[in-house]
ZABAMI-995502 format. One record per atom (N, C-alpha, C, O, CB): x, y, z; residue in one letter. Coordinates in steps of 0.05 Angstrom, whole numbers, plus 5000, padded with zeros to 4 digits. Each point is the difference from the previous one (the first is absolute). Glycine has a CB too. Layout:
residues N
XYZA;...
end
This chain:
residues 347
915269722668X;498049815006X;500049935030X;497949965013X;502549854941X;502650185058X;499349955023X;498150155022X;498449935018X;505449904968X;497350445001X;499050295015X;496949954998X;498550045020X;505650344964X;495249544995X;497049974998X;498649845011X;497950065011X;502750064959X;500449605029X;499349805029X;499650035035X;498649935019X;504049884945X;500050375028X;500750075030X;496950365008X;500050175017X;508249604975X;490350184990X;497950275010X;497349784996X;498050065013X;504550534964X;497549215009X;498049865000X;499349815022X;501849915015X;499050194943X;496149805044X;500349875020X;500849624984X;500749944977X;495350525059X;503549384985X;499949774988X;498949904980X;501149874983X;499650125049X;496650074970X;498349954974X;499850194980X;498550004980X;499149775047X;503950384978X;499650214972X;503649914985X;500549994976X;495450575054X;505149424983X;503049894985X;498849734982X;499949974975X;504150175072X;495249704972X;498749664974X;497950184979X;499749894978X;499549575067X;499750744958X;498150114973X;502550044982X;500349904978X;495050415046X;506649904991X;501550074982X;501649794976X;500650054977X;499350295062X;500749374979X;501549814988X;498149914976X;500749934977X;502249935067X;495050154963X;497449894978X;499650144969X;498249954984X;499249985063X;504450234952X;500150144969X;501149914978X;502449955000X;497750365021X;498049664955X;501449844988X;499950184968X;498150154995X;500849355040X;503650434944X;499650144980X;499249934975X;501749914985X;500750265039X;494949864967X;498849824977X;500850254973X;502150114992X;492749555042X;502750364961X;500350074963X;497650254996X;498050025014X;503349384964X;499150725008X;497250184991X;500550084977X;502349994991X;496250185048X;499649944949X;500150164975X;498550204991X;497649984998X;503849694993X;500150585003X;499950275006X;497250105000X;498149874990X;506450184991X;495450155029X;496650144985X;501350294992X;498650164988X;496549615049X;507750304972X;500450304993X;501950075025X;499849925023X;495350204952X;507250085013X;501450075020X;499050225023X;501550045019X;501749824947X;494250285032X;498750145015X;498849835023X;499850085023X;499650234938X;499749435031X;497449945012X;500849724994X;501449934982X;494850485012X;502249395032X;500149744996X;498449855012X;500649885021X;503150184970X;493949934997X;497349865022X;500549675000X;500349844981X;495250555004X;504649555044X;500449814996X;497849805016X;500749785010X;503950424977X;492949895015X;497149825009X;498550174987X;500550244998X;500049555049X;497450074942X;497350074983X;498050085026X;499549925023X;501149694928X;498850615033X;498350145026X;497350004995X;498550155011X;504950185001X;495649444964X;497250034994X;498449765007X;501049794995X;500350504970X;496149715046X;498949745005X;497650004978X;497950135002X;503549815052X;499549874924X;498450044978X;498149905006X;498250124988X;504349904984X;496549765045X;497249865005X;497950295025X;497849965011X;505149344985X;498050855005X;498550095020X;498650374993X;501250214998X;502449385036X;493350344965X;499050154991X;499750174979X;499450245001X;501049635030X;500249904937X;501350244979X;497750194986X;500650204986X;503649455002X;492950265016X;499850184991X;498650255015X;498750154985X;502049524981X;499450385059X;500850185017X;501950224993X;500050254997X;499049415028X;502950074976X;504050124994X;499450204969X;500450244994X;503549145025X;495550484972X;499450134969X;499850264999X;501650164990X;496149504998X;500050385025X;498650274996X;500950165015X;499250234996X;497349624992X;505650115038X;501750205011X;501750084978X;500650224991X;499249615055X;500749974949X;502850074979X;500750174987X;502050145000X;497849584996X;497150254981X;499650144990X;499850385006X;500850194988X;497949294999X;499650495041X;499850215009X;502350165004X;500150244994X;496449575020X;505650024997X;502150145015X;502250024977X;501950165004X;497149645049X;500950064923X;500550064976X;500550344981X;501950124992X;495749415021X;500350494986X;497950294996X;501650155013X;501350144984X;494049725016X;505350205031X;501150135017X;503550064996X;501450204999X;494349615028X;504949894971X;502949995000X;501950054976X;502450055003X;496349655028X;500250304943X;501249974986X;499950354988X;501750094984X;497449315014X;498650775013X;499650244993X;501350235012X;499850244997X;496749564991X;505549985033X;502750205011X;502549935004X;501950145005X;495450035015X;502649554978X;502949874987X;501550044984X;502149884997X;496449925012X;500250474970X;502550114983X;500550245003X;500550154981X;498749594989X;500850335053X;500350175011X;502750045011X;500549805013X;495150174989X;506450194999X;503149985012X;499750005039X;502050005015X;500350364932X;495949645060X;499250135020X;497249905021X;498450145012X;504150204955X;498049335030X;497149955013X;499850035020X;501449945019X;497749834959X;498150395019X;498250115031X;499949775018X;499749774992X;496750554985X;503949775052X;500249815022X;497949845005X;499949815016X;502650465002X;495649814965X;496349905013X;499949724983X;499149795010X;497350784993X;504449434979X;500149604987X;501449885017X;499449774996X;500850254954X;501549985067X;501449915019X;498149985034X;498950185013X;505750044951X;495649515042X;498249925017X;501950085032X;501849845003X;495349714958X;502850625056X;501949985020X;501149815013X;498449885013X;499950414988X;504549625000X;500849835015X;501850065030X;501150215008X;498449594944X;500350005056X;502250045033X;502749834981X;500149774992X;495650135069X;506050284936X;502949784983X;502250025009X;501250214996X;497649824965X;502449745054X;502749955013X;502650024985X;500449814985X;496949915041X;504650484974X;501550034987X;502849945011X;500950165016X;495750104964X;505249505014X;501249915011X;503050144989X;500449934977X;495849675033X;505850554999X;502150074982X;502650105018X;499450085022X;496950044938X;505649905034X;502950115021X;500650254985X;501450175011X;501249355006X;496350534949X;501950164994X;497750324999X;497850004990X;506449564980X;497050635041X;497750285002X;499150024974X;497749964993X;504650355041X;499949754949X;498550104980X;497549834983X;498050114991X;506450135008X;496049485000X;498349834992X;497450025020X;498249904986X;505749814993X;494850375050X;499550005013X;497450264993X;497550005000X;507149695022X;497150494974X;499650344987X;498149934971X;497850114997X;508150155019X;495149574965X;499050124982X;496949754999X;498050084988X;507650204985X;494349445041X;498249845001X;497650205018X;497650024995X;506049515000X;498350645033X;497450075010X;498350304989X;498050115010X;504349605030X;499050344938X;498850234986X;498249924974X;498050124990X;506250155027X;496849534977X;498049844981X;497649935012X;497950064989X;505749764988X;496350045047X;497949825021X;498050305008X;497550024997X;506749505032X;497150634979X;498550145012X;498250284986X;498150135010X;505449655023X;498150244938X;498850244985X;497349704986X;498150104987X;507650424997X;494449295018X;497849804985X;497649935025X;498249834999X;505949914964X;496350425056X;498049965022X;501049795025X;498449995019X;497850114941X;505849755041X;500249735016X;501350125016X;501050224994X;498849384980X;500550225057X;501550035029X;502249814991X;499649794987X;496250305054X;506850014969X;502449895000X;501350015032X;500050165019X;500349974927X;500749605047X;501049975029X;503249874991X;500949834984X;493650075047X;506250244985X;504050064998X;501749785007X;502150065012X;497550405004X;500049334979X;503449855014X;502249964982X;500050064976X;497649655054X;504450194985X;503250164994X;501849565003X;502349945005X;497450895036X;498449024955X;501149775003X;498249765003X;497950055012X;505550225004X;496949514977X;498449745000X;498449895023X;497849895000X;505650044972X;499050165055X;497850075030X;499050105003X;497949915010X;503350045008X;498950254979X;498250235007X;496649934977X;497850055009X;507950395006X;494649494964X;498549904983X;498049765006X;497650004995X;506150194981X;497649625035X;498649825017X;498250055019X;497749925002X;505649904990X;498450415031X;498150015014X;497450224999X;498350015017X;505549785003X;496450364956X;497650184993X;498249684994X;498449875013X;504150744961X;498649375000X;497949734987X;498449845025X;497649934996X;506349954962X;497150085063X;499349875027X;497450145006X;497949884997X;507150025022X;495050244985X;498350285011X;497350034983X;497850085009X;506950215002X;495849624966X;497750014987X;499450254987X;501050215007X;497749475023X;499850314951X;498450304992X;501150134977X;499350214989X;500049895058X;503049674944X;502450114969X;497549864975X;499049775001X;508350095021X;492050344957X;499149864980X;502549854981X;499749774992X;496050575011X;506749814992X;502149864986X;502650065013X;500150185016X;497449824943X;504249885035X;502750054999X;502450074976X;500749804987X;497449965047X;502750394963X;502950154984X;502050025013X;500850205013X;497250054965X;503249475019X;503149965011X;502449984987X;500349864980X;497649965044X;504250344988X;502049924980X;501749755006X;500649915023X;499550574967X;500849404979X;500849785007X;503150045008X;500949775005X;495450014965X;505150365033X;503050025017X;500150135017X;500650244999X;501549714972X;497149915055X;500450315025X;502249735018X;500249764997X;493150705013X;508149785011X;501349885016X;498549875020X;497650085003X;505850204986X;497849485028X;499549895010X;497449834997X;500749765003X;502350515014X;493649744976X;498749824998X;499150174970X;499250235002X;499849525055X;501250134918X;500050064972X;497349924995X;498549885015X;506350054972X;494650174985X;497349944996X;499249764993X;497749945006X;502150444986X;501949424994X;499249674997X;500149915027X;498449825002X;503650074953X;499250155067X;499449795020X;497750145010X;498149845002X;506649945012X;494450544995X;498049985018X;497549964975X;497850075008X;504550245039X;497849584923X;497749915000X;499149774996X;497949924990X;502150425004X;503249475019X;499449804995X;499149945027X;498349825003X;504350104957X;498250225060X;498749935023X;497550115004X;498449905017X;505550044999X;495650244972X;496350074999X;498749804991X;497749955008X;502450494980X;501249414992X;497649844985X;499549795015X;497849885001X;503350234954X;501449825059X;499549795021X;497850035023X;498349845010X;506350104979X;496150275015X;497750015027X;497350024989X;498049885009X;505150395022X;497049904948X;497350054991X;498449664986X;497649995002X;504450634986X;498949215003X;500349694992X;496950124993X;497949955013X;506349625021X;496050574944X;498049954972X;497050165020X;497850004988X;504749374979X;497750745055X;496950095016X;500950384993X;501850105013X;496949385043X;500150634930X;499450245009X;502750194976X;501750165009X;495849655054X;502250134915X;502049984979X;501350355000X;498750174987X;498349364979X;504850545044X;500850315003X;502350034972X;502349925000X;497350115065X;498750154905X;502550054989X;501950055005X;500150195017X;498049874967X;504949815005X;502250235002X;500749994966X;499349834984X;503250105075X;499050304936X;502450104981X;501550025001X;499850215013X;499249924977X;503749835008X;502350045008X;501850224978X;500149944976X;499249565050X;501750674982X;501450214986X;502049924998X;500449835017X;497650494993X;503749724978X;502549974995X;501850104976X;499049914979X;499249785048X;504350454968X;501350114989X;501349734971X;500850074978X;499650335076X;499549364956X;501549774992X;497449874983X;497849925006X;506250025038X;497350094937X;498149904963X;499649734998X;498149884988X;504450454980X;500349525052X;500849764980X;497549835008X;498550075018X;507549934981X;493549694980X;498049755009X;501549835022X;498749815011X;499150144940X;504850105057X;499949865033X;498950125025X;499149875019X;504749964967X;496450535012X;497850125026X;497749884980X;500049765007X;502250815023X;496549444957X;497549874984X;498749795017X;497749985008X;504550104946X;499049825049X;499649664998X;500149985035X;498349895014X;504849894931X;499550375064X;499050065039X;497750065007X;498849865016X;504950314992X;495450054982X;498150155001X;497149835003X;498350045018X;504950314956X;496649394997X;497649934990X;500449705029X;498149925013X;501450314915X;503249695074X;499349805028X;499850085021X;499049835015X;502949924972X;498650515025X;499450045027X;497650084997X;499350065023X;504850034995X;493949964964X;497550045004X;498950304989X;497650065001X;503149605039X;501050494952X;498850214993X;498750044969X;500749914978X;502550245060X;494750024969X;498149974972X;501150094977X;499249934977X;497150125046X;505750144981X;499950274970X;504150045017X;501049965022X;491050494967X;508649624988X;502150174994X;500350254993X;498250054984X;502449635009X;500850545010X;500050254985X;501950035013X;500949925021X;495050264964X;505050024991X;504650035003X;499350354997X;498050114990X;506049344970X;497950655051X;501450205012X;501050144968X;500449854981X;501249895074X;498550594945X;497550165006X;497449944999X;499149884980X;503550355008X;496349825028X;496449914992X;499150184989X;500850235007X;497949535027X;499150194942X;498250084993X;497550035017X;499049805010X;503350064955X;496250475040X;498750025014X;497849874986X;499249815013X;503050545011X;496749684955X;497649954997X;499849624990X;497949894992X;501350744994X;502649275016X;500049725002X;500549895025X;500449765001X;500750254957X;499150115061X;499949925031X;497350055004X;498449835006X;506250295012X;495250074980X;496950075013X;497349744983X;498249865010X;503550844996X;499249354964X;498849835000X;499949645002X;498049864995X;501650584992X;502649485021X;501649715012X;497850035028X;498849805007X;508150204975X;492650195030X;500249855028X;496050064997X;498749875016X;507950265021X;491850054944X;497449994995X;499849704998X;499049865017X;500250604960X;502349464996X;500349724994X;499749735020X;498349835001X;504450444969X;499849775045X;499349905023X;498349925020X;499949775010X;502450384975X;496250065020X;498350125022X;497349904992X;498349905015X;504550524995X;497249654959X;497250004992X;499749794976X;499150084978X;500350445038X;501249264985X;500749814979X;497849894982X;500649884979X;502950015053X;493450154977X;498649944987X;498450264984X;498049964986X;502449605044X;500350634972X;498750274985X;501750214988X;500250014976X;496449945054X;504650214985X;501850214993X;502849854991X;501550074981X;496050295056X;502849484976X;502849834997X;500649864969X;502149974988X;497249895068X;497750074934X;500449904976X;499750194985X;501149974978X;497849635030X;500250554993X;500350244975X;502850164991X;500850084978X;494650005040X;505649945013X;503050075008X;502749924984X;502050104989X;495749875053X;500949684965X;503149894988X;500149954970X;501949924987X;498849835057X;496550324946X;499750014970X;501650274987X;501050024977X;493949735029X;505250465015X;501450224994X;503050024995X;501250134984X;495349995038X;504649675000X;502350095001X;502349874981X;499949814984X;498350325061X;504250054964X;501949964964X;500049585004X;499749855020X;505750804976X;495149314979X;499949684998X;502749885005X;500649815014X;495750204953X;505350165018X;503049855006X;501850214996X;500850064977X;498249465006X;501850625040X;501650145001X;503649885006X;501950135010X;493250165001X;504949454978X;502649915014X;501850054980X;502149895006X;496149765023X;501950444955X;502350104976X;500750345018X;502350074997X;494949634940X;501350465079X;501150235012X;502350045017X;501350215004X;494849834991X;504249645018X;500849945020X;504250124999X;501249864985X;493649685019X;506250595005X;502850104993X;501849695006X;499049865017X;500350764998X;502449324976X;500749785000X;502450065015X;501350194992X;496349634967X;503550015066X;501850085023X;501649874996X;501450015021X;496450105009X;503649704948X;502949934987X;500750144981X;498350104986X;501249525022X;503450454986X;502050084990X;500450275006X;499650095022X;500049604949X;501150435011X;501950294999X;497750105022X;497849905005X;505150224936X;498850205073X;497650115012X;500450334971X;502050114992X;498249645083X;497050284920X;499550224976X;501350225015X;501149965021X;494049894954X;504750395012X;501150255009X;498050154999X;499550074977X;504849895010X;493950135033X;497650174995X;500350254987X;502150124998X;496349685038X;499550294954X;499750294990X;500050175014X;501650174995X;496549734979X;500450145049X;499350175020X;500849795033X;499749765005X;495950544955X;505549935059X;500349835024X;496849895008X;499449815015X;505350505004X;493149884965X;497149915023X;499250004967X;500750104979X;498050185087X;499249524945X;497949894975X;498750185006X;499249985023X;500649564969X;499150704992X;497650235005X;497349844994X;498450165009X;504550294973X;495749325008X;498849965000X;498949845024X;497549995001X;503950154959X;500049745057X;499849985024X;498850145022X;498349945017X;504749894963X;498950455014X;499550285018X;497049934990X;498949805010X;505950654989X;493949704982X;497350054983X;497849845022X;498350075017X;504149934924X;498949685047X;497649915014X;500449945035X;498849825011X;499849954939X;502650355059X;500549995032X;497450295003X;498150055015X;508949744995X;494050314974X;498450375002X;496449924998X;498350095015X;506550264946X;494849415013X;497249924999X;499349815025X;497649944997X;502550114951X;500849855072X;499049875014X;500350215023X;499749945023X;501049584955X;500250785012X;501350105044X;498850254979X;498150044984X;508249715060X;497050434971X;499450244985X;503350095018X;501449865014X;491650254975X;507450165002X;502850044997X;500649985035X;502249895003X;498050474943X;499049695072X;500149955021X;501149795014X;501749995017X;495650234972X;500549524994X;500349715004X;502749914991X;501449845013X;493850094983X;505450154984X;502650004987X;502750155009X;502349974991X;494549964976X;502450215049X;503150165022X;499349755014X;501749844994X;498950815015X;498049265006X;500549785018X;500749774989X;501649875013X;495750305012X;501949734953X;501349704988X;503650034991X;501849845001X;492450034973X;505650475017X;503450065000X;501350015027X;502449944999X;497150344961X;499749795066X;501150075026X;500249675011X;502149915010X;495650665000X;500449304987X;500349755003X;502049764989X;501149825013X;494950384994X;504049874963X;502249834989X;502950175012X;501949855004X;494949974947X;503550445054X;502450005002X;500549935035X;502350035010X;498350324941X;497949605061X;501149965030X;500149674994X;502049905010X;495550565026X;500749364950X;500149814997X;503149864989X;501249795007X;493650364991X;506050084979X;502849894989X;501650105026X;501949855004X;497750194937X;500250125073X;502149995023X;499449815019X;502249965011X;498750474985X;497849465012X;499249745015X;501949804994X;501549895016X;493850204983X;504549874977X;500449744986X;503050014992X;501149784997X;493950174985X;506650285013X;502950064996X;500849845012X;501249814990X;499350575005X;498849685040X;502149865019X;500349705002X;502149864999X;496950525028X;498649564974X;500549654999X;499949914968X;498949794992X;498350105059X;503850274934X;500549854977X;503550054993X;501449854987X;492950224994X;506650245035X;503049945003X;500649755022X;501349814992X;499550744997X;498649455033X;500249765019X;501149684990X;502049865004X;493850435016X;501249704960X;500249784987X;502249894982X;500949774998X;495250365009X;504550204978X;502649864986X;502750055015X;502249974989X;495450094965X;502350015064X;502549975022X;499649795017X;502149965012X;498850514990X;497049345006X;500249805014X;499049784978X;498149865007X;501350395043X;501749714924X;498849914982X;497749775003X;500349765000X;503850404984X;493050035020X;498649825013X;498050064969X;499350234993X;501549785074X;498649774919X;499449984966X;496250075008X;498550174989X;506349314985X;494650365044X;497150085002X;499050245007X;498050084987X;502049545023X;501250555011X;499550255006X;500050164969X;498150114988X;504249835065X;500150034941X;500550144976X;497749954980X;498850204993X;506249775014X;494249754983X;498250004987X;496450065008X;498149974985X;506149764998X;495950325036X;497350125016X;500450324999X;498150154995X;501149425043X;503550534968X;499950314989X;499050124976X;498750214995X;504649755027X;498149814960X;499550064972X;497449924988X;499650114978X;504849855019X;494049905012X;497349994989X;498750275015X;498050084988X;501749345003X;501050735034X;498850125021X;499950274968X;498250084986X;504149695085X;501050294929X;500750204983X;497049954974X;497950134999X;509049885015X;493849784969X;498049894977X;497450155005X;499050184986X;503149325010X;496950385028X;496550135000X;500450215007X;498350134987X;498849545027X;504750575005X;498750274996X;500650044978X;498750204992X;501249975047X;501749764943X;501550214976X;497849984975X;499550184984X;506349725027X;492849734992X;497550104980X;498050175003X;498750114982X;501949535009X;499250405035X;496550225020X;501550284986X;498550174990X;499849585080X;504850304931X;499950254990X;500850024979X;500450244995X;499849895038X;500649684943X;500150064980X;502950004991X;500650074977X;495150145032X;506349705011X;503050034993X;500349684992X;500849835016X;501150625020X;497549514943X;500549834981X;502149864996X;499749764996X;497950474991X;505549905012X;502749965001X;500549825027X;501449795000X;499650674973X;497749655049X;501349895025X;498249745005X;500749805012X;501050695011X;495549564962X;499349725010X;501449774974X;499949765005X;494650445025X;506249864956X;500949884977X;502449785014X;500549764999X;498150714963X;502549755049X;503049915009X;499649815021X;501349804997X;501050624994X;496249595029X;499649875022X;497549774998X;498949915020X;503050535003X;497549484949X;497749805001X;502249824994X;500149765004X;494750454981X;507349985002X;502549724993X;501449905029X;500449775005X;501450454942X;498949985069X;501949865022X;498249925018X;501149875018X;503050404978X;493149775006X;498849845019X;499349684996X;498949855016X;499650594992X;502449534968X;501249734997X;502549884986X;500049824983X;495850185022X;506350155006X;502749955000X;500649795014X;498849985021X;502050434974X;501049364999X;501949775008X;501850125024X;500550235007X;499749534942X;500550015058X;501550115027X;503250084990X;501250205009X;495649445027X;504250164943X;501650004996X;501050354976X;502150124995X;496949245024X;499050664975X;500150264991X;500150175014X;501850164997X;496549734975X;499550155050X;500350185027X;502450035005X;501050214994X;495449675025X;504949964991X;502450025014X;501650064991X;501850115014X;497449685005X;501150174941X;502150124985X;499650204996X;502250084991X;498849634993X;497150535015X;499450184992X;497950275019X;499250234995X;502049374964X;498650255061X;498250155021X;501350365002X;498350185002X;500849265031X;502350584968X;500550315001X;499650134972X;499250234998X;504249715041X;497149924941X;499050144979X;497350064989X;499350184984X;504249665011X;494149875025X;497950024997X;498950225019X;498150144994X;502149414987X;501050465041X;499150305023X;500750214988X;498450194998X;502549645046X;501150194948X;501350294976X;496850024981X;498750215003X;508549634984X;492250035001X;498349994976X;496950125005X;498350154991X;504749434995X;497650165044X;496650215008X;499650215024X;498050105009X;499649474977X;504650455020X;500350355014X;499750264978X;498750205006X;505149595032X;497350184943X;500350154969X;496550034999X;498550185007X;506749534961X;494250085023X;497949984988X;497650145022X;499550244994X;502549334976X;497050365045X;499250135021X;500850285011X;498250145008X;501449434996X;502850524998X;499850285008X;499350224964X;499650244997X;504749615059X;496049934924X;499150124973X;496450064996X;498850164985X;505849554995X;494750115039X;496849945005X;499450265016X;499150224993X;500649215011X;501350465024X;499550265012X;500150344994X;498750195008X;502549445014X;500750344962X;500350245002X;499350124970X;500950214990X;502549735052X;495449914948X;498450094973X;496650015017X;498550174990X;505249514960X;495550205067X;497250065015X;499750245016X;497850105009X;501949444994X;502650565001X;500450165014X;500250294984X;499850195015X;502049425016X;498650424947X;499950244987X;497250124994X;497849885001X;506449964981X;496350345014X;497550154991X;497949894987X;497650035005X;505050274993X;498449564982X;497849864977X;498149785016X;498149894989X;505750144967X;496849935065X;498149735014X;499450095031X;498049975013X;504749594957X;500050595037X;498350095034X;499850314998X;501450174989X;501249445049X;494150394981X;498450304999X;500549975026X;498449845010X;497650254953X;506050025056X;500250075034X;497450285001X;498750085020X;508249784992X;493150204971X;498050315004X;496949974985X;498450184997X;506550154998X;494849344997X;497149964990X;499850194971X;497750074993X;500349865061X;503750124935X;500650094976X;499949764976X;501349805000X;501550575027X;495349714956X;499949794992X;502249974979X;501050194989X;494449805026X;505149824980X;502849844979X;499250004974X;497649944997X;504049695035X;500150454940X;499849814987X;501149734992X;502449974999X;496350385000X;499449434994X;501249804999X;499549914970X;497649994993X;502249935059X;501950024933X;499749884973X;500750174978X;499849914977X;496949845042X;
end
């Protein structure tokens, strides 16, 4: 916290102190709207007869595994994130649906695009180092003080109703947790964008309560079947193609070497936070690729006690070095990487 003060200016530290933690109740572990995006007094029966129209249209390719980019209205969409692979698979979704994506890697850098003007939305994640996604949108909302309303979403790997409830006070509209579903992003941010036409037809679509899916991040950690969830691979393949997928594998594994070092560091200078910022780091690539086991393990120690840390910290680095070079090097075999554009089988 201090570190975070110490990058903020004066008035953005008192935003920060201004957070407070109320209550909500669920709409679904995918998704979590949290402002009504409809103005029922205005123009309904206008509104009507779009509806209808765009009705007709939408619903005659919505059951489709595969919706065409053209129901999708182009957007300019700010994508706020530290970790590559999450970065990789948002901007292959954004961009095979027709929209401009624009890249930042942290909560500053996020600000100052938003500054600039010209973002239809924002997709931020809610745990990055140094300025995270609840403070810079709690400091957006501040500046913005209700003139010129800029969606955000906030992504995030973390299920529970306390990111919930951060999320719904610092101002952001919607929730959606880690892996994302492409075709419920795309259509979250139509929703968004387009709240009185396409948007309502949208959210009539989408699943109602997916919060029983949610993997539950107390007790035992399971013993997977496979080091990689192949169904994962699959749908990485439907949003890219085998190509896109040597890069989301080349990426997670330079990513897990990144992250080795200051997560051995951590448990040699037993510093509990580092450690637990490694381990959520580990969490989100391992869901993007499907290693199930490792994010399993690390949704638990990214919220480990201190007093556990410290009793057990080398056994927990033992555990997820294992697990991770088991990741890696199951992505790395034949069955998932084509170095020669050969295509794989997968499944």
């Amino acid at each position: 916290m201090k570190k975070l003060r110490g990058d903020l200016t004066p008035e953005q530290d008192i935003l920060c102190k201004r957070m407070v933690v109320g209550s909500i109740s669920g709409l679904g572990s995918y998704l979590f709207a949290f402002h009504a995006l409809i103005n029922k007094n205005s123009r309904a029966k206008e509104q009507a007869e779009k509806a209808r129209k765009a009705e007709s249209s939408l619903f005659s390719s919505i059951s489709h595994e595969q919706q065409p980019s053209s129901i999708y209205t182009p957007r300019r969409i700010l994508v706020a994130d530290d970790n590559r692979t999450n970065r990789n698979v948002l901007t292959a979704i954004l961009e095979t649906a027709g929209h401009i994506v624009v890249i930042v890697t942290d909560g500053d850098e996020a600000l100052e695009e938003m500054k600039k003007g010209g973002i239809d939305i924002l997709l931020i994640d809610v745990n990055m180092p140094r300025l995270n996604g609840i403070d810079t949108c709690t400091i957006w909302r501040e500046r913005e003080r209700g003139r010129n309303h800029l969606p955000i979403i906030g992504v995030t790997a973390d299920a529970t109703s306390e990111t919930e409830t951060k999320c719904r006070n610092a101002g952001m509209d919607m929730r959606i947790t880690k892996p994302v579903d492409a075709q419920m992003l795309l259509n979250t941010i139509e929703q968004s964008c387009c709240g009185e036409t396409n948007g309502l037809l949208i959210q009539r679509a989408l699943p109602s309560d997916p919060l029983h899916n949610v993997v539950s991040i107390c007790g035992d950690v399971p013993f997977a079947e496979a080091p990689i969830d192949e169904g994962q691979i699959q749908y990485l393949l439907s949003i890219g193609d085998h190509a896109f997928v040597n890069a989301m594998i080349e990426g997670f594994v330079e990513d897990v070497e990144q992250t080795l070092g200051p997560l051995r560091k951590a448990v040699a200078e037993r510093d509990v936070s580092e450690f637990r910022f490694c381990a959520h780091a580990f969490k989100s690539s391992g869901n993007n690729m499907g290693a199930r086991s490792l994010s399993r393990l690390c949704a638990q120690l990214e919220k480990v006690s201190e007093a556990d840390f410290f009793e057990h910290r080398f056994i927990y680095l033992q555990q997820m070095e294992q697990e991770a070079a088991t990741a890696v090097d199951a992505l790395h075999s034949d069955v998932y990487f084509t170095p020669n554009g050969v295509t794989a089988q997968v499944g």
